[in-house]
C-alpha positions in Angstrom: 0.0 0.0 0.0 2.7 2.5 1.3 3.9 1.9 -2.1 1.3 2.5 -4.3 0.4 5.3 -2.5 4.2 7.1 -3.2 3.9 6.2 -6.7 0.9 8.1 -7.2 2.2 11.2 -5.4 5.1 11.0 -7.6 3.1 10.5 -10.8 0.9 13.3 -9.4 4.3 15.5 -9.1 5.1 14.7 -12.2 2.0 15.8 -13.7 1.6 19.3 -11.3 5.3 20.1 -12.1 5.8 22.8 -15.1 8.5 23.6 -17.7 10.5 26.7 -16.6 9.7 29.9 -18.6 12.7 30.3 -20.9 14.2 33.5 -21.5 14.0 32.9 -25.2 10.8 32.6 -25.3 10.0 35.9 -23.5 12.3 37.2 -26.1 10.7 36.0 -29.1 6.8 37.1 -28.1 8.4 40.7 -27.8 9.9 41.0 -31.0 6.3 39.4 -32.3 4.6 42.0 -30.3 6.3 44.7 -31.5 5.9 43.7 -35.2 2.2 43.3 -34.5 1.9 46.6 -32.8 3.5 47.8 -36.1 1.6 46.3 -38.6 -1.7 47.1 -36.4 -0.3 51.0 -36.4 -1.6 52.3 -39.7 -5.2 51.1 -38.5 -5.0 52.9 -35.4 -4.0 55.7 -36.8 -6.4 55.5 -39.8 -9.4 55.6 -37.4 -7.7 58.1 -34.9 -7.5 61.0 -37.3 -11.0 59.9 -38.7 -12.6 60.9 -35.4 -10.8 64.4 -35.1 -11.7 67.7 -36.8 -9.9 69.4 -39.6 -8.5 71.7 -37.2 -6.7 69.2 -35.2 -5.1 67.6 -38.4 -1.8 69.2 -37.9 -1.0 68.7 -34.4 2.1 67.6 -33.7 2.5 64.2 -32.7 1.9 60.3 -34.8 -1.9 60.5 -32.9 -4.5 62.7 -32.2 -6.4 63.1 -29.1 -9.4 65.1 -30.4 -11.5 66.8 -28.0 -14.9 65.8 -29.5 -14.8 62.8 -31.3 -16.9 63.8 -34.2 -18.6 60.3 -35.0 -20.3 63.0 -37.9 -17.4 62.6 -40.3 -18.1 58.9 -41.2 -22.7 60.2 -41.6 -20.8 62.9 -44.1 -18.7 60.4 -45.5 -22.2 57.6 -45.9 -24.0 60.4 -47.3 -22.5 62.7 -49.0 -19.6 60.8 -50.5 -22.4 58.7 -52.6 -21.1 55.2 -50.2 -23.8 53.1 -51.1 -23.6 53.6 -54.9 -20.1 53.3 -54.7 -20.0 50.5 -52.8 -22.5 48.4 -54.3 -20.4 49.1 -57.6 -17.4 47.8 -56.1 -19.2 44.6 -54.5 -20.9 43.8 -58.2 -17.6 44.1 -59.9 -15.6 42.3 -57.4 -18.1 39.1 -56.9 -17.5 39.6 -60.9 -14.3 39.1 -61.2 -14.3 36.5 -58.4 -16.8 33.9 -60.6 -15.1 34.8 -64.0 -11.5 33.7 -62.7 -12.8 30.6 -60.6 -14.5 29.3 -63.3 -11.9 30.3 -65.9 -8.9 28.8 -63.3 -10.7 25.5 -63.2 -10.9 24.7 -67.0 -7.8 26.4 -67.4 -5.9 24.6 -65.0 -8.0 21.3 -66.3 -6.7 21.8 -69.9 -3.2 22.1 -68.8 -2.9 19.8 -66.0 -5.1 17.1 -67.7 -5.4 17.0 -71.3 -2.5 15.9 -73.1 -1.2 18.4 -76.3 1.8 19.7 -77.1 1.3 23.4 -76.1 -0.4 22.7 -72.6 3.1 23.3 -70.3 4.0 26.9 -72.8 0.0 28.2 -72.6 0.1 27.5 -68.8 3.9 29.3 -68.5 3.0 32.0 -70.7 -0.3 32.7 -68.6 1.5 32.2 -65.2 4.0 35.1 -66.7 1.4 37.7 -66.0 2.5 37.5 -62.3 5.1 39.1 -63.8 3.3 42.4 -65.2 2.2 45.2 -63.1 -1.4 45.7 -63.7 -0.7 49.6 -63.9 1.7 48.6 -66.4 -1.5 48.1 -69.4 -3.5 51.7 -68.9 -2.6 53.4 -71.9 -2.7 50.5 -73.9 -5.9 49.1 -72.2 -7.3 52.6 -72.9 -6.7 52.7 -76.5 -8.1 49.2 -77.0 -11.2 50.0 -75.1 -11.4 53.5 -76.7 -11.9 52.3 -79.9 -14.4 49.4 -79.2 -16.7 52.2 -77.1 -16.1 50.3 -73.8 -14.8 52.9 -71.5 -17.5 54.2 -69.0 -18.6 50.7 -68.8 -18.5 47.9 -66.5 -16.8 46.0 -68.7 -13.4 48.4 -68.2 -12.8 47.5 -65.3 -13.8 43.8 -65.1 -11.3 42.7 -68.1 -8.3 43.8 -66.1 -9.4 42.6 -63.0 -10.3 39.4 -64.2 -7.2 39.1 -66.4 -4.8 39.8 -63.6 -5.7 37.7 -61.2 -5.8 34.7 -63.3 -2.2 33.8 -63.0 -2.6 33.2 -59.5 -5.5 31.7 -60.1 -4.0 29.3 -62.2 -1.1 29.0 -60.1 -2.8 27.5 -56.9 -5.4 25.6 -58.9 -3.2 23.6 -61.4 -1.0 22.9 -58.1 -3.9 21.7 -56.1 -5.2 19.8 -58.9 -2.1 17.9 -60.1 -2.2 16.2 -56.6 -5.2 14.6 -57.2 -4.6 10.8 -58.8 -6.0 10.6 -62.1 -7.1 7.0 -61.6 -10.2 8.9 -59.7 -10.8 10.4 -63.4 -10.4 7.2 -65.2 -12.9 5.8 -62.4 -15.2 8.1 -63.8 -15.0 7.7 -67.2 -15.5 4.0 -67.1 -18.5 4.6 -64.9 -19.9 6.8 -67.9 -19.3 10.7 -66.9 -18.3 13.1 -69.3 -16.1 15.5 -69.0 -17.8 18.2 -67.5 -19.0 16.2 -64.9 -15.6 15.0 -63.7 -14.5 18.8 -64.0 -17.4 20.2 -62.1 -18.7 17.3 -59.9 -15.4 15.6 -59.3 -12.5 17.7 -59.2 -14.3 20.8 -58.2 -15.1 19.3 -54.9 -11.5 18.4 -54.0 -9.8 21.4 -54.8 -12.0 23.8 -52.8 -9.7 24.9 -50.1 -7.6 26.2 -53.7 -10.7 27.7 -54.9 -11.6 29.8 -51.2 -8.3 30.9 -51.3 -8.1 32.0 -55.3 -11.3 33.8 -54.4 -10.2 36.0 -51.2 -7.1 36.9 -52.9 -8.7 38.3 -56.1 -11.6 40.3 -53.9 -8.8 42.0 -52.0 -6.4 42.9 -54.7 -9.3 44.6 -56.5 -11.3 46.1 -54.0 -9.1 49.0 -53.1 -7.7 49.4 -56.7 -7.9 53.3 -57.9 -5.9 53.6 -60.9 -7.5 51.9 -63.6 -10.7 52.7 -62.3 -10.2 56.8 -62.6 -8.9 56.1 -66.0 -11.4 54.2 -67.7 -14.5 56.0 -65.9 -15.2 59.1 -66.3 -19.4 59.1 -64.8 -20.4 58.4 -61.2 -22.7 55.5 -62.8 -20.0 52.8 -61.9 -17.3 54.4 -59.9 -16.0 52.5 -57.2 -15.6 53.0 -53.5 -12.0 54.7 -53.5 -13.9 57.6 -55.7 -16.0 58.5 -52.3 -12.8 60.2 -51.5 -12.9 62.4 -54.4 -16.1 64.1 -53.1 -14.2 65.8 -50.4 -11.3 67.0 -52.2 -11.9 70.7 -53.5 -9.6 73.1 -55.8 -8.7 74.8 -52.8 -8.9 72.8 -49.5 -10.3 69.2 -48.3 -12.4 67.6 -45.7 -9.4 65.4 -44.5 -11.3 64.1 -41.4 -14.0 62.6 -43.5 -11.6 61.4 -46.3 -10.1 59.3 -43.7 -13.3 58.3 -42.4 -14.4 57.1 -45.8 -10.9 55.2 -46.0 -11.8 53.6 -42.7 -14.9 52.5 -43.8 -13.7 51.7 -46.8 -11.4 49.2 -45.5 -13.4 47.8 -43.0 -15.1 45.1 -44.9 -11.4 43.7 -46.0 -10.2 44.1 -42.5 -13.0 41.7 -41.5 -13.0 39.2 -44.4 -9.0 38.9 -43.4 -9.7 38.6 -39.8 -12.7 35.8 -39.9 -10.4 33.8 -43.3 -7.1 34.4 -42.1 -6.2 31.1 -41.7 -7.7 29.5 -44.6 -6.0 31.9 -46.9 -2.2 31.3 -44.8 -3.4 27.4 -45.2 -4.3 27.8 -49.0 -1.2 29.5 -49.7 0.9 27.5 -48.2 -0.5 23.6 -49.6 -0.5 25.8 -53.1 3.0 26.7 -52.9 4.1 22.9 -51.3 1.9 21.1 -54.0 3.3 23.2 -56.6 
């Protein structure tokens, strides 16, 4: 008994006891701290001089304490900066662009991955170049095309690009997800009588979703702030996007800066809390993408 007992204060030692805190480690969560506190920063101060007046804009100092927060800078910036037009323009475009280059990325990726001819590998290196392109690179060009076949001012201006410069990496994370997939399931299928848009769609679809979530949060936030192309090729309010709510407060002479930065913050917000809630499937789509591939 008087042994059993002793083993089981032992064990129970054992289990009570902890690791000692290593210096290292305190170390190491600093450093992290501090870089989050640094990327986090920009934020902070986004929504900081959002909530101050115009007179308190050039105050010395990286923040603001304002004596009033004026929560009225982000009504002017809903209302008078035309928000809900702009952002409903921005949603329709970017849900766009999202389908066009998942359903493009699969058959693409498909064809390349899949079918056998001889210019699968140079179409699929030659599209994967485009990675390689700045997307600002194409306005004058893009303009002169579009110009000429009396697309400008349209929807259609801005959802080419977009669509065409997030397909590389589209294509990239697809054809890696989907080359990891045995083709025996394929053959499986086609003895069993499917066609081949049922293997594409009701087969491989399926398995590569986590590839697919991931191609589609990428594309929505690369094009949802993008400014550039979109104040070149529109020229009427009818489908201006949300970083032309801005543009409302900017005069010849002087500008509302405290609601240009509220209509930033709310501007941002959404992405901030898509990349908050799908954080880690993006890191984890990335990541098998770049392993597979």
């Amino acid at each position: 008994m008087t042994t059993n007992v002793g083993e089981n204060l032992t064990s129970r030692n054992k289990l009570t006891t902890h690791k000692p805190f290593h210096p290292m480690k305190l170390l190491l969560y600093t450093i992290l701290m501090i870089f989050a506190v640094i990327q986090i920063f920009p934020l902070i101060w986004l929504v900081d001089f959002s909530l101050a007046s115009n007179s308190e804009m050039f105050t010395k100092g990286l923040l603001i304490w304002p004596e009033n927060i004026r929560w009225d800078n982000y009504v002017k910036a809903f209302v008078d900066g035309n928000f809900l037009l702009y952002f409903k323009n921005s949603l329709l475009i970017n849900v766009l662009a999202v389908i066009l280059v998942i359903i493009i990325s699969i058959m693409l990726a498909f064809a390349c991955t899949r079918m056998h001819w001889k210019l699968s590998g140079t179409v699929r290196n030659i599209v994967l170049l485009g990675m390689m392109i700045p997307i600002h690179a194409t306005l004058l060009p893009n303009y002169v095309i579009y110009d000429r076949i009396g697309i400008t001012d349209t929807l259609w201006a801005l959802l080419i690009p977009y669509v065409a410069f997030s397909l590389p990496q589209g294509l990239f994370l697809t054809s890696a997800f989907m080359e990891s997939i045995p083709k025996e399931i394929e053959e499986a299928a086609m003895i069993d009588g499917a066609g081949i848009y049922r293997i594409i769609w009701q087969i491989i679809t399926p398995m590569i979703k986590s590839s697919l979530v991931t191609v589609a949060i990428m594309t929505f936030l690369n094009n949802w702030n993008e400014f550039m192309m979109a104040s070149t090729y529109l020229s009427s309010p009818k489908w201006r996007t949300l970083p032309f709510s801005v543009l409302e407060f900017t005069g010849l002479y002087a500008s509302n800066y405290s609601v240009q930065f509220a209509v930033m913050a709310l501007t941002a917000a959404p992405m901030v809390i898509i990349y908050i809630i799908l954080n880690k499937q993006i890191t984890r789509g990335v990541a098998m993408g770049a392993v597979k591939g």
